[in-house]
C-alpha positions as CSV (number, residue, x, y, z in Angstrom):
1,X,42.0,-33.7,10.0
2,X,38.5,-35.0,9.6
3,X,38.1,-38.9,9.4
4,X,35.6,-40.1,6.8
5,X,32.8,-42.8,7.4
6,X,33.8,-45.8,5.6
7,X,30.7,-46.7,3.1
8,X,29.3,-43.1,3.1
9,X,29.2,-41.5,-0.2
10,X,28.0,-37.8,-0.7
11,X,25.9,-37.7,-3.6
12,X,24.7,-34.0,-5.7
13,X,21.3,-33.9,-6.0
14,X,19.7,-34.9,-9.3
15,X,19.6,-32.1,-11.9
16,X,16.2,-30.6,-12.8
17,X,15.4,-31.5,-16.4
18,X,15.1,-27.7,-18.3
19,X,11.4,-28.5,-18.9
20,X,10.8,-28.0,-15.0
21,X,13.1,-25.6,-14.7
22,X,11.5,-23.2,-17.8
23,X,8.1,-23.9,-15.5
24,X,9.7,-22.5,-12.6
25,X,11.1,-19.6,-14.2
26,X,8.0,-19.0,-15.9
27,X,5.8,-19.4,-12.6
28,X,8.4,-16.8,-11.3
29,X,7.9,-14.0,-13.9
30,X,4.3,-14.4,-14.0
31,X,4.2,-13.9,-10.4
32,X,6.3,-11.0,-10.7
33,X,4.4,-9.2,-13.5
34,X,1.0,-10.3,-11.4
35,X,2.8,-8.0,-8.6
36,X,3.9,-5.4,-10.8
37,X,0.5,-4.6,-12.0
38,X,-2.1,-3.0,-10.0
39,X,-5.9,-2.9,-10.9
40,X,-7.2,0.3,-10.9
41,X,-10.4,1.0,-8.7
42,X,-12.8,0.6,-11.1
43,X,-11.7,-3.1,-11.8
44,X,-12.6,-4.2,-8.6
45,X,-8.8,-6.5,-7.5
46,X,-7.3,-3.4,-5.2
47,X,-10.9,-2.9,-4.2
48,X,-12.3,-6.1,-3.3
49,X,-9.3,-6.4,-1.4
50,X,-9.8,-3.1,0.9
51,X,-13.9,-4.4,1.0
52,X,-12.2,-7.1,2.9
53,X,-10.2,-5.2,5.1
54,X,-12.7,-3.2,6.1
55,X,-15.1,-5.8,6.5
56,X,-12.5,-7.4,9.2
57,X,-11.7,-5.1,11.1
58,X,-15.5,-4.9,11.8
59,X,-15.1,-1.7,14.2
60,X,-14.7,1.8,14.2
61,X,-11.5,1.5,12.7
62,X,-13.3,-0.3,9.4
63,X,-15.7,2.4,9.5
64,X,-13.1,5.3,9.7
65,X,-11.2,3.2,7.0
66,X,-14.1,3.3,4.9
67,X,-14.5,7.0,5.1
68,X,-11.3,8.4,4.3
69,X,-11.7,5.8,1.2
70,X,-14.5,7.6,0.3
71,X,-13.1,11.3,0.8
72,X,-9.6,10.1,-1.5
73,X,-12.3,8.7,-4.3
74,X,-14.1,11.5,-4.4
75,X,-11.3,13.6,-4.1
76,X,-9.7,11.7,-6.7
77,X,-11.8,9.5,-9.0
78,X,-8.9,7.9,-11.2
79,X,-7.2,6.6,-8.3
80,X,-5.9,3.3,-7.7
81,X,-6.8,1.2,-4.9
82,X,-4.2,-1.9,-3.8
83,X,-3.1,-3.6,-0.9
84,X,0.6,-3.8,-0.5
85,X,3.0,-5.1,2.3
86,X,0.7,-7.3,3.3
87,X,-2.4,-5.4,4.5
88,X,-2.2,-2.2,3.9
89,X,-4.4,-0.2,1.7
90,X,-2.8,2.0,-0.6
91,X,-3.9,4.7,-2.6
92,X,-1.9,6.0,-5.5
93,X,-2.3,8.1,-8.8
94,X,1.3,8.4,-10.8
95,X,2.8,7.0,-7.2
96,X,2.0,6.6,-4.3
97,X,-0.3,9.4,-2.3
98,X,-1.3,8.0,0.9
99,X,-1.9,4.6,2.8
100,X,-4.7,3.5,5.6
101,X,-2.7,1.4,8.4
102,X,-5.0,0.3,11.3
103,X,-3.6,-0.1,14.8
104,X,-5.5,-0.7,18.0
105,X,-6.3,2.8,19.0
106,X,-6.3,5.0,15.3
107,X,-6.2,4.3,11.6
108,X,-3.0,6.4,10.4
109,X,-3.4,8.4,6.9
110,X,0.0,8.2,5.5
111,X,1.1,10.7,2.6
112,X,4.3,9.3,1.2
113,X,5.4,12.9,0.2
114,X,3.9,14.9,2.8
115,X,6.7,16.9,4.3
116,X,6.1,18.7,0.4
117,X,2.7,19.3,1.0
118,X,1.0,22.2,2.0
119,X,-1.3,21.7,4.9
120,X,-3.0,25.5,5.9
121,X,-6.1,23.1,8.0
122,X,-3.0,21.6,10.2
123,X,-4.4,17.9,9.6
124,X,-0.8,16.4,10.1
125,X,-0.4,15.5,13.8
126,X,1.7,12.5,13.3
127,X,5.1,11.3,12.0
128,X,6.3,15.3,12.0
129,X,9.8,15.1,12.1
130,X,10.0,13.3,8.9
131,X,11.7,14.7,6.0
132,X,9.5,13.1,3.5
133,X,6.6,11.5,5.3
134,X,3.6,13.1,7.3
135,X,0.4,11.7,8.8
136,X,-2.2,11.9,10.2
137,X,-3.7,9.9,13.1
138,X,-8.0,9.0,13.5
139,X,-9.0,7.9,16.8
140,X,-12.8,6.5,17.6
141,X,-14.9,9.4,17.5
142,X,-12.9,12.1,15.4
143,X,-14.6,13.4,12.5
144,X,-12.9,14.4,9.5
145,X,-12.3,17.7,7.6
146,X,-13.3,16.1,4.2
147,X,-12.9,19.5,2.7
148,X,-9.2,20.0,3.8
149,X,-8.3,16.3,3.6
150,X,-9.8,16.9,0.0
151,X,-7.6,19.4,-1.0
152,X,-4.4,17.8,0.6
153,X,-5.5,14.6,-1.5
154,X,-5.8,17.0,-4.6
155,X,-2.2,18.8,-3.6
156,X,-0.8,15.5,-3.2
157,X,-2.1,14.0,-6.7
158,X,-0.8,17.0,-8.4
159,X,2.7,17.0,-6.8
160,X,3.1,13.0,-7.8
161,X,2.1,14.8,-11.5
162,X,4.7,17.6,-11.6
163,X,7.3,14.7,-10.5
164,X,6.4,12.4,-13.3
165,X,6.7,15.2,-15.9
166,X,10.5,15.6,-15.8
């Protein structure tokens, strides 16, 4: 049986008037929508945010980065630039195609439904045994095909298209 401290008194904490707690709720679905929506390319808030990225890694792995931006914009001009789970570039167009994570020794080119993908250039060397997923790894000094990464960033755009349809 517990004993209680004579002259201790547990108190609830003080109710929030509704005024603060409409403010709250407000702040919170503001914040939500603010995450929900992504700025296209063209209006500079994904972009200016992978300018950044690039900019900081301030090695051959922010060059690479900047590269295979350049190949998925030219490949795709309506696509949308963001940076989600903290710092990863992402590019989508009616979901997600691919993202651009840096690590210490390669800048990984994820296709979120590459396992669907047809890939006749062999450019997938990484994260094979996926059922969904396939990627492909950069290290310092590779160049890249832009001509089959073009048309796996083409195949993947159209695929995201055909799924949206239905």
């Amino acid at each position: 049986m517990k004993s209680k401290k004579p002259g201790v008194k547990k108190t609830k904490p003080a109710a929030k008037p509704a005024a603060a707690k409409k403010s709250a709720a407000n702040k919170s679905e503001a914040k939500k929508s603010a995450l929900k929506k992504s700025a296209p390319a063209s209006s500079g808030a994904g972009a200016k945010l992978i300018d950044a990225k690039i900019k900081a890694l301030g090695d051959w792995r922010g060059e690479m980065l900047g590269r295979l931006r350049a190949v998925v914009k030219k490949a795709d001009p309506e696509v949308l630039e963001e940076i989600k789970w903290g710092n990863v570039p992402v590019w989508s167009h009616d979901g997600i195609l691919s993202t651009g994570e840096t690590y210490k020794a390669a800048v990984k080119m994820t296709f979120a439904k590459g396992a669907s993908l047809p890939d006749p250039e062999g450019l997938f060397n990484s994260s094979l045994e996926g059922n969904t997923r396939r990627a492909i790894d950069f290290h310092e000094g590779d160049t890249i095909n832009e001509a089959a990464l073009t048309a796996l960033i083409r195949e993947a755009v159209a695929l995201n298209q055909t799924k949206t349809k239905r």
